[in-house]
SEGU-373011 format. One record per residue: residue in three letters; x, y, z of N, C-alpha, C in turn. Coordinates in steps of 0.1 Angstrom, whole numbers, padded with zeros to 4 digits. Last residue first. Layout:
N
<resn:ALA | nx:X | ny:Y | nz:Z | cax:X | cay:Y | caz:Z | cx:X | cy:Y | cz:Z>
...
END
This chain:
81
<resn:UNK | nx:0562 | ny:-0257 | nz:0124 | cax:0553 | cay:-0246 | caz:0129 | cx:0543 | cy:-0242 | cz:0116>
<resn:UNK | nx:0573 | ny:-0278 | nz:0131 | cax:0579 | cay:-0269 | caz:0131 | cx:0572 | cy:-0256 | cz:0132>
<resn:UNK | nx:0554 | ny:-0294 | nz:0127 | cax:0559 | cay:-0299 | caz:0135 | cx:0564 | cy:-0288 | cz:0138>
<resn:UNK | nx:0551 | ny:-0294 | nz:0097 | cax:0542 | cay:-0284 | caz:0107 | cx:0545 | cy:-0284 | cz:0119>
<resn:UNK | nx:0573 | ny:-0313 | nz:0089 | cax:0575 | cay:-0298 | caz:0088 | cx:0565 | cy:-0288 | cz:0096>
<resn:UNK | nx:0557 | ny:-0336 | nz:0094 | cax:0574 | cay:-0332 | caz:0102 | cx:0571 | cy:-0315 | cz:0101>
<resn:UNK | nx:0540 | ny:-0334 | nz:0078 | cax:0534 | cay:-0330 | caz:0090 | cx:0546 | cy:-0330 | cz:0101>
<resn:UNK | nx:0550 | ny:-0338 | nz:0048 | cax:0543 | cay:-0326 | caz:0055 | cx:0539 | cy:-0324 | cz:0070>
<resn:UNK | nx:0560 | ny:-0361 | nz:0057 | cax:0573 | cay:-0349 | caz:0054 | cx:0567 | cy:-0338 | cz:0059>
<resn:UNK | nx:0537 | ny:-0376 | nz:0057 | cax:0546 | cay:-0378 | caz:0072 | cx:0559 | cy:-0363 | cz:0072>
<resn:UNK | nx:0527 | ny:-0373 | nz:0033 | cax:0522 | cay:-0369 | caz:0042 | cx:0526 | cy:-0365 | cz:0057>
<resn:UNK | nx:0548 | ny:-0388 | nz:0018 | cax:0545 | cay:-0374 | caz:0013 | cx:0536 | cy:-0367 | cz:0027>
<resn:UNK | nx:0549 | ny:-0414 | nz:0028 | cax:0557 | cay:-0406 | caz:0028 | cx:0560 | cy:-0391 | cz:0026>
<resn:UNK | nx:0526 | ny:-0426 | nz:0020 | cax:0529 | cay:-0427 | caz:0035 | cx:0540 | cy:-0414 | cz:0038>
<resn:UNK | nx:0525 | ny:-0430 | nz:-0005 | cax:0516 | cay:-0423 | caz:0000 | cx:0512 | cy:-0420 | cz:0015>
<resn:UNK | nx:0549 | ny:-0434 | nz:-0014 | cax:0552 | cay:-0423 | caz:-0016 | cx:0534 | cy:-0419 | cz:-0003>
<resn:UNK | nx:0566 | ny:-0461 | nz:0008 | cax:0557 | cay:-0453 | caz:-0001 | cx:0554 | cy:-0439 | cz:0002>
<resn:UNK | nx:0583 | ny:-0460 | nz:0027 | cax:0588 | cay:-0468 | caz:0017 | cx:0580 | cy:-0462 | cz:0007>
<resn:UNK | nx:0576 | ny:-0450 | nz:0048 | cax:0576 | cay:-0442 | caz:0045 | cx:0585 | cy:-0449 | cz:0031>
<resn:UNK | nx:0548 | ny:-0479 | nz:0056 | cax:0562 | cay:-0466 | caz:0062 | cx:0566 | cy:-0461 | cz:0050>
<resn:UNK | nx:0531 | ny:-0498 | nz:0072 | cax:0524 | cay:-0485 | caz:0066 | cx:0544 | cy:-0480 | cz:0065>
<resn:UNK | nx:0536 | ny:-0531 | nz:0070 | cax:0539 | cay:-0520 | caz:0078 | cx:0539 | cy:-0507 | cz:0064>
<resn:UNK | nx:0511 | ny:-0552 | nz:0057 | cax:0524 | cay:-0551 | caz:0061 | cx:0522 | cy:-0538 | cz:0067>
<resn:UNK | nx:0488 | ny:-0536 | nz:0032 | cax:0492 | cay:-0553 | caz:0041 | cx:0509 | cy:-0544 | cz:0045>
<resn:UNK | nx:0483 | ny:-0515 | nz:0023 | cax:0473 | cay:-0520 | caz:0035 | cx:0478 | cy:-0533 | cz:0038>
<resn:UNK | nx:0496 | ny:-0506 | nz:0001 | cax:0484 | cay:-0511 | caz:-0005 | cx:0475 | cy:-0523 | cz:0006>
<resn:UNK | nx:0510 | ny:-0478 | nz:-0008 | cax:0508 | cay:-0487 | caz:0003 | cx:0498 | cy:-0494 | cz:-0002>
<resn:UNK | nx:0526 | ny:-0461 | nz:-0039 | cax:0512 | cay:-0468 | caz:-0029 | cx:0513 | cy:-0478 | cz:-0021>
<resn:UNK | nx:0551 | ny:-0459 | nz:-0048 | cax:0543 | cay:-0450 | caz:-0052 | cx:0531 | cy:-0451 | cz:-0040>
<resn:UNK | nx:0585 | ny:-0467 | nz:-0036 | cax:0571 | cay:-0474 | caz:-0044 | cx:0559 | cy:-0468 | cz:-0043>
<resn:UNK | nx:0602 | ny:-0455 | nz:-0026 | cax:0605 | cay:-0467 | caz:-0036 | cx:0593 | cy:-0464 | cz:-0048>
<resn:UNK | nx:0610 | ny:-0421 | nz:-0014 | cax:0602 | cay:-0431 | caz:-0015 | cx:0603 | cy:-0439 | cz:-0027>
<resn:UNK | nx:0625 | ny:-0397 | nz:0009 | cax:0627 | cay:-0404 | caz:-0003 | cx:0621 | cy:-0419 | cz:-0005>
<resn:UNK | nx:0620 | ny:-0364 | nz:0013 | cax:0617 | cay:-0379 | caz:0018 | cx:0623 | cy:-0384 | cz:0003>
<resn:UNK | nx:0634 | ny:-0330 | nz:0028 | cax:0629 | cay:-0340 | caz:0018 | cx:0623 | cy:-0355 | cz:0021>
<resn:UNK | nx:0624 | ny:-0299 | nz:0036 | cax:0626 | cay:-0309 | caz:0044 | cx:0627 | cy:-0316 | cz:0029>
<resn:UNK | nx:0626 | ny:-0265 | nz:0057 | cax:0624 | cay:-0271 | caz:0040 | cx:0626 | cy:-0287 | cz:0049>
<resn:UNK | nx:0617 | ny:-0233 | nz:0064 | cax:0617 | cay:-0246 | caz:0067 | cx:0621 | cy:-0251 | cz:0055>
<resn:UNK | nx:0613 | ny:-0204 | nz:0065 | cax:0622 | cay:-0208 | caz:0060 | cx:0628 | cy:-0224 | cz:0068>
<resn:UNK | nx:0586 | ny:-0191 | nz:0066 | cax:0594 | cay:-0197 | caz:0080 | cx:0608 | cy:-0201 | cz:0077>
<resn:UNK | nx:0588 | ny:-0185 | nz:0040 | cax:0580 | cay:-0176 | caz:0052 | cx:0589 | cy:-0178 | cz:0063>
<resn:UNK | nx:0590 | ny:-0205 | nz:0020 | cax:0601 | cay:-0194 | caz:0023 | cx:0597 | cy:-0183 | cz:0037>
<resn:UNK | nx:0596 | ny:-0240 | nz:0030 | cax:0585 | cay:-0231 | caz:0032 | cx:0592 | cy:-0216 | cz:0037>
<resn:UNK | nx:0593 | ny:-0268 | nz:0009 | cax:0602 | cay:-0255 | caz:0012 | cx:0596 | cy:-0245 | cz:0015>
<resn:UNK | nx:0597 | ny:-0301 | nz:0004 | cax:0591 | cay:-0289 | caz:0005 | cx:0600 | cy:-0274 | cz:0011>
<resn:UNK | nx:0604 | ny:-0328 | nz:-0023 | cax:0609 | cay:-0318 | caz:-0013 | cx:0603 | cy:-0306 | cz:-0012>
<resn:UNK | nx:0610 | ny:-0360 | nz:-0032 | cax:0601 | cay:-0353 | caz:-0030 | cx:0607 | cy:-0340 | cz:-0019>
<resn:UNK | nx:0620 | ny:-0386 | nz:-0050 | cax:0624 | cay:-0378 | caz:-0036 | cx:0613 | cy:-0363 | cz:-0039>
<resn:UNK | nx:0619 | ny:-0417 | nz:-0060 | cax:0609 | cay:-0404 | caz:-0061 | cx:0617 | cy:-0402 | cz:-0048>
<resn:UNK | nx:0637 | ny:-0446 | nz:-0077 | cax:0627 | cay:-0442 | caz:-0067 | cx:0623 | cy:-0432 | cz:-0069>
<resn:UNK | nx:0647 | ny:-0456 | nz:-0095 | cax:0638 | cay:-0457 | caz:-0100 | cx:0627 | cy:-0452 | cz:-0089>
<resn:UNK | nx:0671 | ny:-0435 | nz:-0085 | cax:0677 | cay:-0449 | caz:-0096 | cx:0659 | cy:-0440 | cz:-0099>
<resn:UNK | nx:0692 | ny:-0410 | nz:-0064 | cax:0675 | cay:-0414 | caz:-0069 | cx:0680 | cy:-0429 | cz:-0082>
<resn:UNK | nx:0705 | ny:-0405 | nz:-0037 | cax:0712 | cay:-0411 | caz:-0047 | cx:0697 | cy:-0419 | cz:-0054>
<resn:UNK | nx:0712 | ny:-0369 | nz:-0018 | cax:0706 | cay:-0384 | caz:-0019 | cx:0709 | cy:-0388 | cz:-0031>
<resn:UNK | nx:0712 | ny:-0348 | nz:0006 | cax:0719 | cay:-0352 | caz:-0005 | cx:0710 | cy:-0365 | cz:-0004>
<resn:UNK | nx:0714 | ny:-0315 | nz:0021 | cax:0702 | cay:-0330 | caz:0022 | cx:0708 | cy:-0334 | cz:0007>
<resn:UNK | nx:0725 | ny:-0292 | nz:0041 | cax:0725 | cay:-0296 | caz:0024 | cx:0720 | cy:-0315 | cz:0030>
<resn:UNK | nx:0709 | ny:-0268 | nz:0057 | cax:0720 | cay:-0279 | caz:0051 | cx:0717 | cy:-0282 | cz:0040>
<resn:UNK | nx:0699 | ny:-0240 | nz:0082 | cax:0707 | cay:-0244 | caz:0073 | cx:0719 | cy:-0256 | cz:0071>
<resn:UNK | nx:0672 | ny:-0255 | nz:0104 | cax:0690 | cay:-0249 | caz:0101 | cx:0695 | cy:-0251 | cz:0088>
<resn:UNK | nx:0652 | ny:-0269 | nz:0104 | cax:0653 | cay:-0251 | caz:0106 | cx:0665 | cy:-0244 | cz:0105>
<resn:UNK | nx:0643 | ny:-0301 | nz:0087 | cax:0654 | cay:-0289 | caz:0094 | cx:0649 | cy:-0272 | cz:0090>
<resn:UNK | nx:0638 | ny:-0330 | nz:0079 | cax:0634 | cay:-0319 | caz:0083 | cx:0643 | cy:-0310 | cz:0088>
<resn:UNK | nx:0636 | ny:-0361 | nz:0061 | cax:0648 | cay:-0351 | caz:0069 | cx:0638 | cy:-0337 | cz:0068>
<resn:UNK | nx:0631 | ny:-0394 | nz:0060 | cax:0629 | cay:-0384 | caz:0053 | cx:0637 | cy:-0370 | cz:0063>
<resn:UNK | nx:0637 | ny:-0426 | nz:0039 | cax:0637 | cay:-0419 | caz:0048 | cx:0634 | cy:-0406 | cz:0047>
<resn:UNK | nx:0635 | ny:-0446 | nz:0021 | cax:0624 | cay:-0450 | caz:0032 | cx:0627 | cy:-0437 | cz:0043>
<resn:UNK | nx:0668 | ny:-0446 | nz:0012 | cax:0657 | cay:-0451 | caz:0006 | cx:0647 | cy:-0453 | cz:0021>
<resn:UNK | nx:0687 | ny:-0413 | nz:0030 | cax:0683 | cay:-0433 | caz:0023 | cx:0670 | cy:-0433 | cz:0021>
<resn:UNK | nx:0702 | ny:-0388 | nz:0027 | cax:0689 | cay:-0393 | caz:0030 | cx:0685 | cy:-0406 | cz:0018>
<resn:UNK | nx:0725 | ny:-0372 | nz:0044 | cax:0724 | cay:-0378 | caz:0034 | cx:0712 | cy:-0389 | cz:0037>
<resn:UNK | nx:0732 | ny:-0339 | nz:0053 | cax:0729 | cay:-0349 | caz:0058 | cx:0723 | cy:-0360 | cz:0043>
<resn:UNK | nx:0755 | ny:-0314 | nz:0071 | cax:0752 | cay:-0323 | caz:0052 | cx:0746 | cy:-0334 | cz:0059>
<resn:UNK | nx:0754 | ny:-0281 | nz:0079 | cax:0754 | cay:-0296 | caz:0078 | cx:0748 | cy:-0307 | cz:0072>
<resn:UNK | nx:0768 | ny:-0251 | nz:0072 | cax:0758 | cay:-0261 | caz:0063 | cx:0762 | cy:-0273 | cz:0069>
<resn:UNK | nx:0777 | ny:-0220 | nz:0077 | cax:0775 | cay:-0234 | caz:0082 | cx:0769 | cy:-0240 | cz:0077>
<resn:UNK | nx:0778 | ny:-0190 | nz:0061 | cax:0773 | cay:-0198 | caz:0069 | cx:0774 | cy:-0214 | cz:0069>
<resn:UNK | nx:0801 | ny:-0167 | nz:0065 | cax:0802 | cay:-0178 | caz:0063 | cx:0788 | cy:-0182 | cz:0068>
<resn:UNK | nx:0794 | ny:-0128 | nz:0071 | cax:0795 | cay:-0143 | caz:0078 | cx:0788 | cy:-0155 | cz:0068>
<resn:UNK | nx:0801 | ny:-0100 | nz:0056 | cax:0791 | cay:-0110 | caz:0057 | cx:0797 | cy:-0123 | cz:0062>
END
């Protein structure tokens, strides 16, 4: 049976990671939320990592909240299929 390869990617505050290839998605949580899907069919998975729970319409929509952020992970990942 063959080694498999794992590329390590490490995911900051406001950001989020998708992949079809086998890795390892690391991150460093305090008082923020990471959030992670995993789809065994297609064998996708992705995570995000968000501060602050709700956008609340002033400033820039991004993925700092969870309610920007939960949405954007899921539609990376349909992205995929």
């Amino acid at each position: 049976m063959a080694d498999v390869q794992y590329t390590d990617h490490f995911l900051l505050p406001s950001a989020l990671y998708v992949s079809k290839e086998p890795c390892l998605i690391n991150t460093v949580l305090g008082s923020c939320v990471a959030v992670c899907f995993w789809d065994p069919v297609l064998r996708i998975g992705g995570m995000n990592h968000f501060m602050m729970p709700l956008w609340n319409g002033q400033g820039l929509a991004s993925p700092r909240f969870g309610n920007i952020a939960v949405p954007r992970l899921l539609e990376a990942m349909l992205q995929y299929g």
